[in-house]
C-alpha positions as CSV (number, residue, x, y, z in Angstrom):
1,X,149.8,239.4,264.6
2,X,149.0,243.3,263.6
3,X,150.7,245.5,261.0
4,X,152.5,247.0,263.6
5,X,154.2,243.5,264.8
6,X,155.1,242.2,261.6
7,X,156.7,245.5,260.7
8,X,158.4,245.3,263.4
9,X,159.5,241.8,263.0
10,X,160.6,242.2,259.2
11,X,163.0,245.7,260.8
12,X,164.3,243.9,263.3
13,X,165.4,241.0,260.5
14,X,166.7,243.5,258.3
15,X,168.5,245.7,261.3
16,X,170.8,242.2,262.3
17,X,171.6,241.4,258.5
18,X,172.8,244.8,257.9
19,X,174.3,245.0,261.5
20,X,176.2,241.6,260.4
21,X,177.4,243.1,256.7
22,X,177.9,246.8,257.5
23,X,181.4,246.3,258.5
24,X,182.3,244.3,255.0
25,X,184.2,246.6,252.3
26,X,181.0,247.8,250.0
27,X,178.0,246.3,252.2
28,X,175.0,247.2,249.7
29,X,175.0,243.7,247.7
30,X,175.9,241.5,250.3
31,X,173.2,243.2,252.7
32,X,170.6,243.5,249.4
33,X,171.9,239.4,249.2
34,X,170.9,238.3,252.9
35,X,167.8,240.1,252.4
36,X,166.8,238.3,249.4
37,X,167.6,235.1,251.1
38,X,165.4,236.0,254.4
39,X,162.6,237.0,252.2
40,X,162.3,235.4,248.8
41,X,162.6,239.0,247.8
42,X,163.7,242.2,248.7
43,X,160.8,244.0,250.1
44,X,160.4,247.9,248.8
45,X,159.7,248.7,253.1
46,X,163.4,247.5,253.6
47,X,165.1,249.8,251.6
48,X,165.0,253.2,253.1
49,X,166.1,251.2,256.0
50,X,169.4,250.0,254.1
51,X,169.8,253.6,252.6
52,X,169.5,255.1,255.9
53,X,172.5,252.3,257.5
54,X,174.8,253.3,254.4
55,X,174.3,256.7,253.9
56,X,172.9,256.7,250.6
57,X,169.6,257.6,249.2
58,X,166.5,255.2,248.9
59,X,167.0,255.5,245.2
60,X,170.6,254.5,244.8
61,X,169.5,250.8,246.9
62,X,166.3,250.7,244.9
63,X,168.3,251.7,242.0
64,X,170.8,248.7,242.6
65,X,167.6,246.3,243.3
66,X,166.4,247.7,239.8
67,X,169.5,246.9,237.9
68,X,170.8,243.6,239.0
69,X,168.7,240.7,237.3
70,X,169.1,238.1,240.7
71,X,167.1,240.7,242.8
72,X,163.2,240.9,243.2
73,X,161.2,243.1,244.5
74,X,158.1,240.7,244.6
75,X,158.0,237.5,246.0
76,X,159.2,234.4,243.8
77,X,157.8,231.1,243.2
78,X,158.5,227.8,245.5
79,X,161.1,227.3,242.3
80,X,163.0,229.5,240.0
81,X,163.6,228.4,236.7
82,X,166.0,230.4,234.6
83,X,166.7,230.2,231.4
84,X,170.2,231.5,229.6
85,X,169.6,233.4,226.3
86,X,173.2,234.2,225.9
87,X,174.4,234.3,222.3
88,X,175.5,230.7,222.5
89,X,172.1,229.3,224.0
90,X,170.3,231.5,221.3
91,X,172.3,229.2,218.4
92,X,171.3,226.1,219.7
93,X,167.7,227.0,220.2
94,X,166.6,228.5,223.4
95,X,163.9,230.6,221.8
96,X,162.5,228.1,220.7
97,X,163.1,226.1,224.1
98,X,162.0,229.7,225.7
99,X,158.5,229.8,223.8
100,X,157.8,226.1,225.0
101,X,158.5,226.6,228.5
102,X,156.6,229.7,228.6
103,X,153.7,228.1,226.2
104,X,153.6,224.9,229.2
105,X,153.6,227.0,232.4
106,X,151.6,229.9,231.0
107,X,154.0,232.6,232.1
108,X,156.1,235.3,230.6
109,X,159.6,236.8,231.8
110,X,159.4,237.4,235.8
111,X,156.2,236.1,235.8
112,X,155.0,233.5,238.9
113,X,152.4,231.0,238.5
114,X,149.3,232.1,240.0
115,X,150.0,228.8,242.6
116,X,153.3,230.0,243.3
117,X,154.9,227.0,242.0
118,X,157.5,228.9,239.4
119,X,159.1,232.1,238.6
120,X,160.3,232.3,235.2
121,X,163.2,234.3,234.5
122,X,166.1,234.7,231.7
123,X,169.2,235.1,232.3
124,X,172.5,235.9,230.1
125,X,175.1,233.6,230.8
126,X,174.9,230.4,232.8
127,X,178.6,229.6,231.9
128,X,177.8,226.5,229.9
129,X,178.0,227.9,226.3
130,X,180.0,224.6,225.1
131,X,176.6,222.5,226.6
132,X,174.0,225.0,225.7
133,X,171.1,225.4,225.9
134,X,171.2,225.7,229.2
135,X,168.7,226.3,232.3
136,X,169.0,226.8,236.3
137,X,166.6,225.4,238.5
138,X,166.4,226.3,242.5
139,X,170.3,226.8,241.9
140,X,170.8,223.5,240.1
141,X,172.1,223.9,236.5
142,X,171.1,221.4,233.5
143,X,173.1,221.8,229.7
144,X,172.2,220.5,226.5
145,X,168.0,220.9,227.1
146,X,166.3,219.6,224.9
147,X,162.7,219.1,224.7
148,X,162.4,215.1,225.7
149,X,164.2,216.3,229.2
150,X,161.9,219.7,229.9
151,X,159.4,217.1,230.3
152,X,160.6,216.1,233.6
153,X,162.4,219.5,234.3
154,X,158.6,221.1,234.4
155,X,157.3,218.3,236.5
156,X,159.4,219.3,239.1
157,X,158.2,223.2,239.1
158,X,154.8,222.1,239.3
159,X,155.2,219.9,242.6
């Protein structure tokens, strides 16, 4: 398949998710939402496309992109793990959980493994501050992390 084809492909992708939100009330995160979820990511070639169907500049969607922590303008790993370093996590040790986790996979903030197994990012609230520390995997929260059960928590990244 050429350049041409897959460009083609990834516009016609991106022309039936906006064509399916544009009628919603404020279509620019549930569009930028769809997107992620067809691509892992949303793709820097897709957003003149959604400025362009909403009447905005490329800058406001890449500024939205840009400012919302759950978008990504690269591809992510097979998993996402995401770590909470709200104020509560942070008093029952998730720096120190945080510097582990990256000291075992090898990876910073928004970093992916060079395999593609994990992205690594933090977040700022998983809404478990009473079981904190707390971490989301693929969608899938876990409370009270310790390290005995990151053990088997990173196992599952790496497969």
């Amino acid at each position: 398949m050429n350049i041409r084809a897959v460009a083609a492909d990834e516009a016609t992708r991106v022309q039936a998710i906006i064509d399916d939100c544009l009628h919603m009330e404020g279509p620019m995160l549930p569009i930028l939402h769809r997107v992620q979820e067809e691509f892992g990511y949303v793709p820097d070639s897709v957003k003149q496309v959604i400025a362009l169907a909403l009447n905005v500049s490329r800058a406001e969607v890449h500024g939205v992109v840009s400012f919302y922590p759950d978008f990504r303008d690269h591809p992510g790993g097979r998993h996402v793990l995401k770590l909470c370093r709200a104020e509560a996590c942070q008093s029952r040790g998730c720096e120190s959980l945080a510097d582990t986790i990256k000291g075992r996979l090898g990876l910073d903030w928004h970093q992916t493994a060079k395999d593609g197994s994990v992205t690594l990012e933090p977040v700022f609230c998983l809404g478990l501050c009473a079981q904190a520390p707390a971490l989301m995997l693929d969608g899938e929260v876990h409370a009270r992390v310790d390290e005995h059960c990151l053990g088997d928590i990173l196992a599952e990244v790496r497969r």
